[in-house]
N, C-alpha and C positions, 0 to 999 in steps of 0.2 A: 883269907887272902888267896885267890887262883893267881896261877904262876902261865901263861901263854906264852906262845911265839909272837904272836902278832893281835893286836888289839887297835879294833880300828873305831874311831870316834865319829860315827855318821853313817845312816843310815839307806842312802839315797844312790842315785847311779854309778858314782865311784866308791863308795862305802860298803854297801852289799854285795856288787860284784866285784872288788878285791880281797874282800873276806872269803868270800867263797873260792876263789882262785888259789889263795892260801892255803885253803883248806884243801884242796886238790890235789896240790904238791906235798900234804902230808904234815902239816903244820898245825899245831893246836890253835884255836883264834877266836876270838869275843868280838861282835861289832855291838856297839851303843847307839840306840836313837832314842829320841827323847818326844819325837811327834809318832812314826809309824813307818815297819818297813817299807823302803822305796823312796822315801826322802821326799823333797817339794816337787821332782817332777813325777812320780806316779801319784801322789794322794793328793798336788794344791796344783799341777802346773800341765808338762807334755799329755799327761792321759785324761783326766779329768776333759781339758777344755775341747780334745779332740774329738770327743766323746760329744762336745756342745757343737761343735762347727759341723759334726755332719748329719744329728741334730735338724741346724740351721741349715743346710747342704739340701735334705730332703724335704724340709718344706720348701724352700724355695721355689727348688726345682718342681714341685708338684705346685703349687704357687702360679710360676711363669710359665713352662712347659707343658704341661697339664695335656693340652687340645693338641701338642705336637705329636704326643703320644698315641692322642685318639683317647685321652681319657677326661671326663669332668666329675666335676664332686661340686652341689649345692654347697653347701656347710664348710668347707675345709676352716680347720679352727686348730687351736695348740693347747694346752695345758701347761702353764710356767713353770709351776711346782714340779709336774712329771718331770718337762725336759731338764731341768736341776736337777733332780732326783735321779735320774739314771746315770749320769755324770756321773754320781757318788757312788755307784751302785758297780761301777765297773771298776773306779779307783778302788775300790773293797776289794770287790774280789782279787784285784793284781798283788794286794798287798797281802791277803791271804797266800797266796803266791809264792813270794817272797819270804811269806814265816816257814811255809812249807820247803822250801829248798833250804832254807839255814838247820835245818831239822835233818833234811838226806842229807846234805854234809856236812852234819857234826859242828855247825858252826854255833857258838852258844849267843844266843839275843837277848841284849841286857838292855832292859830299859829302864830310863834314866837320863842326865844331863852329864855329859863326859867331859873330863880335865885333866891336863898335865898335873902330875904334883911329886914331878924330881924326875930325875933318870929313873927310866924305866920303870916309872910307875903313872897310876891314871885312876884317876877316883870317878865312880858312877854316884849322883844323886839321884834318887828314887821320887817319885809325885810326893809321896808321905815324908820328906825331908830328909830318913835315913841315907848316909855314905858310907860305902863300899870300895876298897880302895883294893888295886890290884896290880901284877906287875906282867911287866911284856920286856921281848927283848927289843920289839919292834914296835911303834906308832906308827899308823899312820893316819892323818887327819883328812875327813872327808869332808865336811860341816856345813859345804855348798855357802850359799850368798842369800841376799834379800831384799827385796825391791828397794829402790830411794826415792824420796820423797823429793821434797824442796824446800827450802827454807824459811818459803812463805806459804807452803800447800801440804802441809801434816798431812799424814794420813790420820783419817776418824772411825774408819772402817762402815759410815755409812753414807758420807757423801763426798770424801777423796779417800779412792779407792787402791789399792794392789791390786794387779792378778790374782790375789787369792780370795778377796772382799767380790772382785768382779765378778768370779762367775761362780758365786753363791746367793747373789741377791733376790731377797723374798719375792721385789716386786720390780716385774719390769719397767725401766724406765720411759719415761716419754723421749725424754733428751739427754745423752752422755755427752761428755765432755772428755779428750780423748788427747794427753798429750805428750809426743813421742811416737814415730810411725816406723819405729821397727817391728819385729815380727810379732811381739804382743800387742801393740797398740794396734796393728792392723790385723791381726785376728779376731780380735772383739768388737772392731769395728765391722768387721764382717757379721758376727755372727748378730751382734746387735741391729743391725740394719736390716738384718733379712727378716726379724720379728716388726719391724714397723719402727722399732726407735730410730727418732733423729737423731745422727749422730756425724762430730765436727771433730777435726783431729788438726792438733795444731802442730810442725814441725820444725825445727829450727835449719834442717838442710834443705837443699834443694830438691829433694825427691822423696817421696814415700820409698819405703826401705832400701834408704841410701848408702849402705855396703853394696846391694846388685848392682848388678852388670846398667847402665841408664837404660837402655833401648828397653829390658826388662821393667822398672821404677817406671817407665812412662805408659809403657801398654796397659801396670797394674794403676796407675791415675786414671786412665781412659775407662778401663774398666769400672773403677769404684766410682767415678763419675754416671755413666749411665745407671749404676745400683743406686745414686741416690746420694753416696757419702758424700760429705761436703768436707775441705781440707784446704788449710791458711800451710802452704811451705814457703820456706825461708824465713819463717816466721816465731818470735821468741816471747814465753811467756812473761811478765814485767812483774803482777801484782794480780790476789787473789781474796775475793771474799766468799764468804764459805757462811748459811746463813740453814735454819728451820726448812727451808722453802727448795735449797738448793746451793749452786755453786753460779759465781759469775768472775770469768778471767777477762784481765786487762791483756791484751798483745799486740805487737806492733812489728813491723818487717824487721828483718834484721839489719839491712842495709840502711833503714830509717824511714820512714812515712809516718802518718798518723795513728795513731793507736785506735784499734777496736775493740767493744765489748762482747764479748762473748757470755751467753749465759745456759745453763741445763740442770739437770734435775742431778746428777752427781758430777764426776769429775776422776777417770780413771789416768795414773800419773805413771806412765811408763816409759823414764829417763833413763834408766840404769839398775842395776844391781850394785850392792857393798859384799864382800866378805863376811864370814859369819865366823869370827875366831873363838874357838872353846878357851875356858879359864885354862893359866896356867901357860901363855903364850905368849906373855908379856915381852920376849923376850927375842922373840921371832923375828927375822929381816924380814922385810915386808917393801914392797914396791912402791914409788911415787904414789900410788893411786888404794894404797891398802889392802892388797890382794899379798901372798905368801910368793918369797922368792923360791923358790928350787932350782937344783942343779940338773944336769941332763936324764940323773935317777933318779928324779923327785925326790931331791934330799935336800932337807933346809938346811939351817943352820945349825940346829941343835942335834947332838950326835943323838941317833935311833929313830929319829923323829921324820917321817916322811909328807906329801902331802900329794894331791891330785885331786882333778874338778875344778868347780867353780871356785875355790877360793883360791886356789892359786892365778886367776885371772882370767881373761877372755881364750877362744869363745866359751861362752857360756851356754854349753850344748851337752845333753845328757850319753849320746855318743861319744863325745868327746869325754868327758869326764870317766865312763867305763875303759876306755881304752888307756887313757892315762893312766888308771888304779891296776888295771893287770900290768904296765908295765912297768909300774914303782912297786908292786910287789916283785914281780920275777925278778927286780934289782937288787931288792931287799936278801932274796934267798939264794942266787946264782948269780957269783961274781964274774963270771964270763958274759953273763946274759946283756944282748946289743940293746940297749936299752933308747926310744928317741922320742923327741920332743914333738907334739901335732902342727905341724904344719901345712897339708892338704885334707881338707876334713869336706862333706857336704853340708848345704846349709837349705832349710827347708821353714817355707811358711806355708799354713795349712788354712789361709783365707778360700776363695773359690775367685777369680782360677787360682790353682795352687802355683807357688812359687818356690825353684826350686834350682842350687848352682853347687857348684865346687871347681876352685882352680881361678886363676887369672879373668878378669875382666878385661876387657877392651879399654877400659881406664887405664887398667895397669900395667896391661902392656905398652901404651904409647910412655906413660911416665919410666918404664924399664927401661925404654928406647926397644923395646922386641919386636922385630918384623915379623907380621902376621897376616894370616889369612882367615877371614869368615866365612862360615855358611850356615843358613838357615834355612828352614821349611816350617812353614804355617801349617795350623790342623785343620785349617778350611780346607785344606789340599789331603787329608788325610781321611780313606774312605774309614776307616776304625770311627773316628772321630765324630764324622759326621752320622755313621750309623746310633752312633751315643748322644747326639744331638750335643754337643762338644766340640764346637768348631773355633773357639778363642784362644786364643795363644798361639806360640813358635816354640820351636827348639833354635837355639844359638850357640854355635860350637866356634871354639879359637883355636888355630893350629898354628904350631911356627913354621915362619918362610920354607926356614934351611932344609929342616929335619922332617919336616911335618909330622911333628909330633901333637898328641890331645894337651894344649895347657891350660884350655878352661870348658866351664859347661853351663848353659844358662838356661833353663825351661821356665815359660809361663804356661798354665792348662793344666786341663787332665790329668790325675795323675801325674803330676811332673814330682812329686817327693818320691814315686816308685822308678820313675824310670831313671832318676839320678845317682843310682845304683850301679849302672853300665858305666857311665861314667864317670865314677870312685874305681872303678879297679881301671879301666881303660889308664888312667892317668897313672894309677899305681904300679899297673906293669910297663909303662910308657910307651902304649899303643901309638901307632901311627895313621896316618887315615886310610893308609890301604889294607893295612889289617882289621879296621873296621870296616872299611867297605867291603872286604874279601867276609863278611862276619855275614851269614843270611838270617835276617831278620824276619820272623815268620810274617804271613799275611792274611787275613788284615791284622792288623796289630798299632798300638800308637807307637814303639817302639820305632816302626817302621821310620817315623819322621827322624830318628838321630842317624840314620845309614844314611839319609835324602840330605841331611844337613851336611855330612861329611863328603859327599858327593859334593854337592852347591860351594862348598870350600873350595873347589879345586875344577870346577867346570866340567863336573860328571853327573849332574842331578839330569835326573828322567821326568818327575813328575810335578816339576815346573818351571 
């Protein structure tokens, strides 16, 4: 039996970098995983598929652009197998990665399946069934979540799919079946479209990824319309057969009309995520919805026992999760430490054009009642953009009336998951838009369009 500070149950964006954090401060510390350093979004989820989208990114673009460039290719062709296989190939190596920094800091990597079993104890089972039982003064649970299915659309792992099933499949599909059009669901529609698969995505709100800002949800419809996708919104799945051959869904408006059938060659079911509780937890306060309560310092309910990530609830974002675990640990070991809950965080989906926010919508402010002001710049007006042959999308910035302060940030295009980066500390230090404006944006650069947007807020834009 080892005797630890801290022993953390989960292996993944809040599990390995709060162990290591831990370990920083000087703390003795064991993290548990039971799949492989980096948890489901370095080896099943964020690096894996991004690694597919651009992938799909550059054929495309070689694809359709080709002649813009001044370049042709007879042949242009793919290899399925490759572009899967390099996916895996880079989730390897990051998780090599990961075993290597638990190594420089002394942090010890027990693998196995981890569980409460009393104060300040926690048993590891091993693949070979042996248990290993150990004590800490501290837990804390990192254990993430896992896709949800439906009640009538099981997952089979070869024709109702996960994210994790999707983008390992041997054999390209002809037709997916895609339902659910948040950032998962619309990234594999992405990526699957630009291979040639039919692909239909059916959604129960009124927008494709209806947390954005709408003006945002509607350019990325325009967009995935001319690519081809086809998309039933406001639309709700009823009834599902699942056969040898394939998948065929029943669905119908949600307001009411006739029902359609739907049919394709699998059926990827991207609703939701559930919590992933380790044994031993039984006893845990846990949220309406399943997910782990915590207090302001990621402390449940049970004394020593902490949590952060995805199972303590939305969003369900692998930044988000790391920032939560550094600061339920520094809560854990420094009782002064100002310890706070995520509330302004960036949210990014990695289709083409990329989509890309953080901060209040134009929705939410009118529902706050918040007087506000817009502005916006298109990248067809942006010489970067157009020298990258990159002309689709905007930037949309929200400032308030009074103060003109940044309280949201909305990119469709290019690069818009990079440049939403200005825009997470802008709002963090509560930039104003003359402090952005007074900000010199190099040229050419696509950056350029959020200076042009902060402008266009306030009736100072030059370059349209």
């Amino acid at each position: 039996m080892s005797q630890y500070d801290l022993i953390v149950i989960g292996g993944g964006p809040a599990g390995y970098v709060g162990a290591i954090r831990a370990a920083q401060l000087g703390k003795k510390v064991a993290c548990i995983e039971n799949d492989r350093a980096g948890g489901t979004c370095l080896n099943w989820g964020c690096i894996p598929t991004k690694a597919l989208l651009k992938n799909a990114e550059l054929y495309a673009t070689l694809k359709e652009k080709a002649g813009d460039f001044g370049l042709s290719f007879d042949n242009l062709s793919y290899d399925w197998s490759k572009v899967i296989g390099r996916s895996r190939k880079v989730a390897d190596k990051l998780a090599g990665g990961i075993e290597f920094l638990f190594k420089k800091n002394k942090v010890d990597y027990l693998r196995g399946t981890g569980a409460l079993a009393g104060t300040g104890k926690v048993t590891v089972t091993a693949a070979d069934g042996t248990v290993a039982t150990h004590e800490a003064k501290h837990v804390l649970l990192a254990t993430g979540c896992r896709a949800r299915d439906l009640p009538f659309l099981k997952f089979d792992g070869k024709r109702v799919l996960g994210a994790r099933e999707a983008m390992l499949m041997p054999e390209q599909p002809r037709e997916l079946l895609i339902i659910g059009a948040g950032a998962i669901g619309v990234e594999f529609a992405y990526f699957y479209n630009a291979y040639g698969t039919r692909v239909t995505i059916v959604e129960m709100m009124d927008h494709l990824l209806p947390v954005e800002d709408t003006e945002i949800s509607q350019a990325l419809e325009k967009s995935f319309k001319k690519q081809g996708i086809q998309f039933h919104l406001a639309t709700k799945t009823t009834a599902a057969q699942v056969t040898e051959a394939g998948v065929e869904l029943t669905v119908e408006p949600v307001k009411g009309g006739a029902p359609v059938t739907l049919k394709g060659d699998a059926c990827l079911v991207a609703v939701g995520v559930g919590a992933i509780l380790p044994g031993g937890t039984e006893k845990l306060e846990l949220t309406e919805r399943g997910f782990v309560k915590t207090n302001d310092r990621y402390q449940t309910n049970l004394p020593g026992v902490s949590a952060a990530g995805d199972l303590i609830g939305p969003p369900w974002l692998a930044h988000v999760a790391s920032f939560e675990a550094i600061h339920a640990v520094e809560s854990m070991f420094d009782p002064q430490h100002k310890s706070k809950k995520v509330e302004i965080f960036p949210g990014c989906t990695y289709c083409h054009p990329e989509v890309a926010s953080i901060g209040l919508t134009e929705r939410a402010c009118k529902e706050k009642g918040i007087a506000y002001k817009v502005g916006k710049f298109p990248f067809q007006a942006s010489g970067r953009a157009l020298a990258a042959a990159e002309p689709e999308g905007f930037v949309k910035l929200i400032y308030g009336e009074q103060y003109g302060e940044l309280l949201g940030a909305h990119i469709i295009g290019a690069e818009a998951t990079e440049l939403i980066a200005e825009m997470g500390l802008a709002i963090t230090l509560e930039a104003t838009h003359e402090e952005l404006e007074n900000t010199i944006h190099a040229h050419p650069t696509l950056s350029e369009a959020i200076h042009e947007a902060t402008s266009d807020a306030f009736g100072h834009a030059i370059h349209i």
